[in-house]
C-alpha positions as CSV (number, residue, x, y, z in Angstrom):
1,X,-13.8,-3.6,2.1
2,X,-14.6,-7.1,0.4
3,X,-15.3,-9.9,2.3
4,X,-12.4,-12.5,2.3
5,X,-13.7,-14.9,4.9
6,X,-14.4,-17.5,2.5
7,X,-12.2,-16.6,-0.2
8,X,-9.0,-18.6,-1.0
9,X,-5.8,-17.0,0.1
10,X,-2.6,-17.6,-2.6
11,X,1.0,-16.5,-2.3
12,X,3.4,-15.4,-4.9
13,X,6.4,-17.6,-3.5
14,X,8.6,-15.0,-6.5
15,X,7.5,-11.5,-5.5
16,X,5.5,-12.4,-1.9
17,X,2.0,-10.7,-3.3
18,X,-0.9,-12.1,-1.6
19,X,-4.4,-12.6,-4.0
20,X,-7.2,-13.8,-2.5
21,X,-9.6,-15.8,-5.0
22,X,-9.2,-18.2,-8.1
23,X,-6.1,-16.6,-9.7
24,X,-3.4,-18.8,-10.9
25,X,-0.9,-16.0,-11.8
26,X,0.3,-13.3,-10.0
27,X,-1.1,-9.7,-11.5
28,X,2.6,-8.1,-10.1
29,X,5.4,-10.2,-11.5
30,X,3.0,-13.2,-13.7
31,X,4.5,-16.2,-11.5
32,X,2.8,-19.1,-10.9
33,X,0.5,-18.7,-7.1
34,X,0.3,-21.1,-4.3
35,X,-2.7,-21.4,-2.1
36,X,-2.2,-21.1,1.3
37,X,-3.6,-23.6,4.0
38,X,-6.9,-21.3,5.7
39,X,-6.3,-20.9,9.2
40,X,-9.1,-21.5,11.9
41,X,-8.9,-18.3,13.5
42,X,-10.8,-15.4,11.9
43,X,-8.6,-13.1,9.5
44,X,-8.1,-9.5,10.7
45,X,-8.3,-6.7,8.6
46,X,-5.8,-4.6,10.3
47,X,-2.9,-7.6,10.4
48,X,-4.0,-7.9,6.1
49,X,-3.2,-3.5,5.8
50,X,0.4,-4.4,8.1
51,X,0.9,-6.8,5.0
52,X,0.5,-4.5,2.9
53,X,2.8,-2.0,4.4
54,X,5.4,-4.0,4.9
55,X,5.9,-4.7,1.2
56,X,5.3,-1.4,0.7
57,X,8.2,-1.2,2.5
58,X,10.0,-3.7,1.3
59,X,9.7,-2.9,-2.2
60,X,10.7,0.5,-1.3
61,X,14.0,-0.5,0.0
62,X,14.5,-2.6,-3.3
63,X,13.7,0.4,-5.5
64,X,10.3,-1.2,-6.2
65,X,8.5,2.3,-6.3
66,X,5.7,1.3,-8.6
67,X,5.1,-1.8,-6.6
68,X,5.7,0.0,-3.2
69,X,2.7,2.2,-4.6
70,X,0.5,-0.4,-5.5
71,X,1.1,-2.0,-1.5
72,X,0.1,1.0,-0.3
73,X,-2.8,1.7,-2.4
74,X,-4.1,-1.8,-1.5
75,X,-3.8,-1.1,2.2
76,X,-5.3,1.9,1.7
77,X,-8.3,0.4,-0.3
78,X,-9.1,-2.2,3.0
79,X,-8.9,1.1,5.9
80,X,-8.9,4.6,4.0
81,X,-9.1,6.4,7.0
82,X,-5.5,5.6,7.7
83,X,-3.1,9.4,7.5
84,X,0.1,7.3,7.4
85,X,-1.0,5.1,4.5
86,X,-1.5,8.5,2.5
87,X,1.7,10.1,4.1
88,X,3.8,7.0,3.1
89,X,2.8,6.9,-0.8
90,X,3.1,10.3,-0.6
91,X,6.5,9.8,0.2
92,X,7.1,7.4,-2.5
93,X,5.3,9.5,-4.9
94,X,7.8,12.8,-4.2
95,X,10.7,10.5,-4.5
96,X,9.9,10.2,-7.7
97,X,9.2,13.4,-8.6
98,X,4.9,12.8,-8.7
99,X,4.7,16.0,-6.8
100,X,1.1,16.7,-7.9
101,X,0.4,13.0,-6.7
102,X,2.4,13.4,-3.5
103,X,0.5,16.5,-3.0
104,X,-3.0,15.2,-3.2
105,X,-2.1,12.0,-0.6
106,X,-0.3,14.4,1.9
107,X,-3.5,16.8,1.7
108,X,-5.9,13.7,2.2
109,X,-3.4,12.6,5.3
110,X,-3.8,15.5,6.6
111,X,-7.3,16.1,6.8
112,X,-7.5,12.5,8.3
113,X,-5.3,14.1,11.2
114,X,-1.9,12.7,10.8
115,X,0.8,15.1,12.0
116,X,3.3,15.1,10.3
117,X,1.8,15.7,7.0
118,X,1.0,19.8,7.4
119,X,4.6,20.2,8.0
120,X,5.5,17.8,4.6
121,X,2.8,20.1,2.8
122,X,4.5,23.2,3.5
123,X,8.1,21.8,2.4
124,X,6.6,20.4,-0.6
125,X,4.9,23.6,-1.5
126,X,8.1,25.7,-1.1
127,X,10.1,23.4,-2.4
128,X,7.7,23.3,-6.2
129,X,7.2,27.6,-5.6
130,X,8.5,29.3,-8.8
């Protein structure tokens, strides 16, 4: 995980992406960035990964997939231990239609012991059986 304690934080007033560094455009949508004021407490890590997955979410309820994806991937960058950040772009990836993709996260949520992926795995696997 990089260490963002000194690093400036910008927000993507157009799309809401957060870049940390000296960026002036936003890598997601190319509008402008604005810097946001650094706070005095200490960033957590786990509050940046809810960030993530809520515009994971929220890009997923506007039909973002691609973006919801990249969320997602970022969050899972920061804490890769995480089941439900693998079970949730897995999700994304079956909806549309990356079943080899959704495969691969639902088999690395599992084996990071989040529940309900076994069950996914299984439906998934009959689902693609010839």
């Amino acid at each position: 995980m990089l260490d963002r304690s000194n690093a400036k934080k910008y927000t993507c007033f157009s799309c809401g992406h957060i870049q940390y560094g000296g960026l002036k455009k936003c890598y997601l949508c190319n509008s402008n960035l604005q810097p946001q004021e650094k706070s005095s407490t200490k960033s957590d890590p786990k509050n940046e990964n809810n960030d993530w997955v809520n515009r994971a979410q929220a890009c997923f309820a506007a039909k973002k997939f691609k973006e919801a994806i990249i969320a997602l991937s970022h969050a899972i960058c920061e804490d890769g231990n995480n089941g439900l950040y693998y079970y949730k772009r897995a999700v994304i990836y079956n909806h549309i239609q990356e079943t080899t993709k959704a495969l691969a996260d639902l088999r690395k949520s599992a084996h990071l012991g989040y529940g309900h992926a076994t069950p996914a795995i299984r439906h998934l696997t009959q689902k693609t059986a010839w």
